[in-house]
C-alpha positions, 0 to 999 in steps of 0.5 A, a space after each residue: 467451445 462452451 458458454 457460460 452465463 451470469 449477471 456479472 463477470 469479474 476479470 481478476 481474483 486481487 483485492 479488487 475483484 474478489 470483493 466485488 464477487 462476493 458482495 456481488 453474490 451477497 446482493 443476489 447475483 451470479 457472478 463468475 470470478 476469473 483469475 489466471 493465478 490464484 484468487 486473492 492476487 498480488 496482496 495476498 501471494 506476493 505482496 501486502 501479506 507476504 511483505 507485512 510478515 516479513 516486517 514483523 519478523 524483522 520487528 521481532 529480530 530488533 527486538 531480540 537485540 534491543 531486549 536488555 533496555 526493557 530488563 530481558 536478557 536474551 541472545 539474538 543469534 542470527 536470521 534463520 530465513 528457512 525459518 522466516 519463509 517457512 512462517 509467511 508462507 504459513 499465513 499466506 496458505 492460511 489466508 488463501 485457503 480462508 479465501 477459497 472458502 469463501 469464496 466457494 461459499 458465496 457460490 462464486 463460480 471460479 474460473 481458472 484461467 487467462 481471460 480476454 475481453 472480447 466484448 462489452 459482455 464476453 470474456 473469453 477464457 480457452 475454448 469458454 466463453 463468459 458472458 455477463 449483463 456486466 463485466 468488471 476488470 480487475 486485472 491488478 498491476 505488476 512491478 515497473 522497471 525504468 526505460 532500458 533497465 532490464 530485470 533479471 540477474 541481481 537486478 530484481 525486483 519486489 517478487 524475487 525479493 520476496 523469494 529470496 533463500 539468502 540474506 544479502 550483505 549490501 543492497 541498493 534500493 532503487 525508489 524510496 516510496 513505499 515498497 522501497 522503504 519497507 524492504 529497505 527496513 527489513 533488510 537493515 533488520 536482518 542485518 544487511 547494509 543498505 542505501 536507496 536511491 531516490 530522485 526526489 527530494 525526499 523519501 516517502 515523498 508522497 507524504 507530508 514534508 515534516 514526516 518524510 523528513 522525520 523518517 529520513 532522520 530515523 532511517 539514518 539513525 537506524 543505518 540505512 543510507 539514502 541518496 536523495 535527489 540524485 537520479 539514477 544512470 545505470 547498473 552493471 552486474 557481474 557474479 559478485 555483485 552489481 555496481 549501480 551509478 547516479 547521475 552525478 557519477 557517484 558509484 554504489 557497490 551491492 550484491 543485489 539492486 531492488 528496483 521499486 519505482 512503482 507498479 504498472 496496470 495489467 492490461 495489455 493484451 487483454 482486449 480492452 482496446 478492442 472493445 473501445 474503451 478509453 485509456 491512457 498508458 495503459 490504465 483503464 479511465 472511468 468516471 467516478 462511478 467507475 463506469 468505463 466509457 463502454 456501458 456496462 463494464 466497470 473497472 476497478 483497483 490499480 488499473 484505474 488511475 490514482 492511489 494503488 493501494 489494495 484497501 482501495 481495490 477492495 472498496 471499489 469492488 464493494 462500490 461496483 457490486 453496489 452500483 450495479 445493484 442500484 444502491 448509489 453507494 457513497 464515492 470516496 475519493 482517494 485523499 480520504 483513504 488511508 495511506 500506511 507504510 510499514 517501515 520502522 518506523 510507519 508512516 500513516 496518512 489521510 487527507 491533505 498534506 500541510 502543503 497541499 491544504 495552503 495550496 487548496 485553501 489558502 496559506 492564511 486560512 490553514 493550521 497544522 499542529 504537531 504533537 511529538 510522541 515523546 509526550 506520550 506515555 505508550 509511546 514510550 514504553 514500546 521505546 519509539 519516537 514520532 509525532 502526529 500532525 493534524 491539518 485543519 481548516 481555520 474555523 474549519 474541519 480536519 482536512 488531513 492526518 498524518 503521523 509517523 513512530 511504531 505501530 501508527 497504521 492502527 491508528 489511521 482510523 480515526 483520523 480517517 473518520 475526522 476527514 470523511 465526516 468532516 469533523 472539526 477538532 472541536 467534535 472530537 477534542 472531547 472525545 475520551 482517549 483510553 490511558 495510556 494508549 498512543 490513541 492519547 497522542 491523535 487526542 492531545 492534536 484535537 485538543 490543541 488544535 481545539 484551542 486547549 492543549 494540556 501535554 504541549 505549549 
């Protein structure tokens, strides 16, 4: 048996807990960073960056076969999918060696290893003991399945999707939120046939009613069906394939079902029960300082409850490291962050829906304007359709952005430093917009909203 000892303890090398290592050895500390895997986690080996190249090269294939209405004429032969696993493997090694630079740069000490939390100070990892003045859990999430829906077969789910050495022809996608729609996406890219399912009313159905049903116009252009509303029953498998049925009865025959109906927290197991802090199936509950109930230990990314998204768990670790440091860092909470889904086409978002802001505010003292991309020059040349909805209150700031056509993820930016900052339309209407960007059409929304719209009645 060994001891080790630091100022802090980061249980999980994801999004999350490597940033909060490194900012906390920018601020002066001794930090030990434990992860089981490989540092970067689930975001990096199996999740945003993995999937993300895979929307890409499916973008690129679309474009292969679209070329001729831009005056290119080239010849779209087929998905080599060596090929497409060879390219995002090639990025995530990149990512991942840039990391552990870094990393060992910043004189993290890394720790290879499945550690358990055996105090408010310890966390045991094999015959070594980790002890630290402060402990923060980073133990990330992993892919949930439904009561009595088991995983294996040609019952997958995102990681086997992501291993895959075969294109298949027919899938059904089981959750039609972000990870359901952007595999669909690029499964009909790459030329299968696909249908998700999805119990709620809606796809996407976290984002603001107009874009989810805008996306599921899209979609059904595109091909892709959807079954809305309709919960599922149950699957069969054999080896041919899977037939998967809903609760009206209605059948879906595929050769793979994804099933994407969230993530759950990593936590059990890990001794958080043990050492008495507070929980709630499974996710570690914290007060907005992201403080435990146990003093001292912290948690932070998907094992906290809300938004699960890897640009939080990154800025949590920055906020936890800087908490402990004293620095009273500023809290964000997860309505000011920004939401992306890289489907085609994305869908973006900050702050409050149309109807949670009539919920909040009042439906008399709420205004949402919608400018449709087809009014912007840039959106038209890269051939996409979509608009971006501003959500204000009257006399009031912009509580909420959301938009939805090709490439909108770069542009969330803005509309998150109009919500954060509280900003009323009439701050950022005179603003200069570059020509002609798609930037053009979030400044056309201020304008309108400011009370003088020019591109729009």
């Amino acid at each position: 048996m060994s001891e080790q000892n630091f100022d802090i303890v980061v249980l999980g090398g994801g999004s999350g807990g490597y940033a909060a290592a490194l900012r906390a050895s920018e601020l002066g500390f001794s930090v030990a960073l434990i992860e089981k895997d490989k540092v970067g986690g689930t975001c990096l080996h199996r999740g945003c960056i993995p999937t993300k190249a895979l929307l890409h090269a499916a973008e690129v294939a679309d474009s292969a076969r679209d070329s001729e209405k831009f005056g290119v004429k080239t010849s779209f032969e087929g998905i080599d999918i060596e090929g497409v696993t060879k390219y995002r493997e090639g990025i995530v090694a990149k990512k991942y060696k840039g990391l552990q630079g870094l990393v060992k740069a910043r004189k993290v000490t890394t720790i290879e290893g499945e550690g358990r939390l055996t105090s408010p100070t310890t966390v045991q990892v094999g015959d070594t003991t980790v002890t630290g003045k402060n402990v923060i859990l980073a133990t990330g999430s992993y892919s949930r399945s439904l009561p009595g829906l088991e995983i294996g077969g040609r019952v997958i789910t995102s990681e086997e999707a992501l291993a895959l050495d075969y294109v298949p022809k027919k899938v059904a996608v089981l959750g039609g939120g972000v990870i359901g729609v952007e595999f669909a996406s690029v499964w009909r890219s790459f030329g299968a046939d696909v249908t998700i399912i999805e119990g709620l009313p809606h796809l996407v159905p976290n984002e603001d009613e107009t874009i989810s049903k805008l996306l599921e116009r899209q979609f059904r252009r595109r091909g892709i069906d959807y079954k809305i509303g309709i919960k599922f029953k149950s699957v069969d498998q054999n080896d041919d394939g899977v037939q998967v049925t809903l609760e009206n009865d209605e059948t879906i025959d595929a050769d793979l079902l994804l099933v994407a109906v969230g993530r759950g927290p990593v936590t059990e197991g890990l001794g958080y029960d043990e050492v008495g802090i507070e929980m709630d199936r499974g996710f570690v509950l914290t007060n907005d300082r992201l403080e435990t109930n146990v003093q001292g230990v912290y948690a932070v990314g998907d094992i906290v409850p809300g938004l699960q998204l890897a640009h939080r768990g990154f800025q949590q670790g920055i906020f936890v490291a800087e908490e402990i440091a004293g620095q009273n860092p500023v809290v964000i909470p997860d309505t000011h962050i920004p939401k992306v889904t890289y489907c085609d086409p994305e869908v973006a978002s900050v702050g409050l829906s149309e109807a949670k802001a009539k919920e909040e505010y009042g439906d008399d003292k709420v205004t949402a304007y919608d400018y449709n991309l087809a009014g912007n020059g840039k959106s038209e040349i890269i051939d996409t359709s979509g608009l971006i909805k501003v959500v204000r209150v009257n006399d009031g700031p912009v509580v909420g952005v959301h938009m939805i056509g090709a490439r909108v993820g770069e542009l969330i930016a803005e509309g998150q430093l109009a919500v954060n900052w509280e900003a009323y339309p009439e701050d950022v209407a005179p603003l200069i917009h570059a020509h002609p960007t798609q930037n053009e059409a979030l400044g056309e929304a201020f304008l309108a909203l400011a009370g003088k719209p020019l591109h729009a009645l």
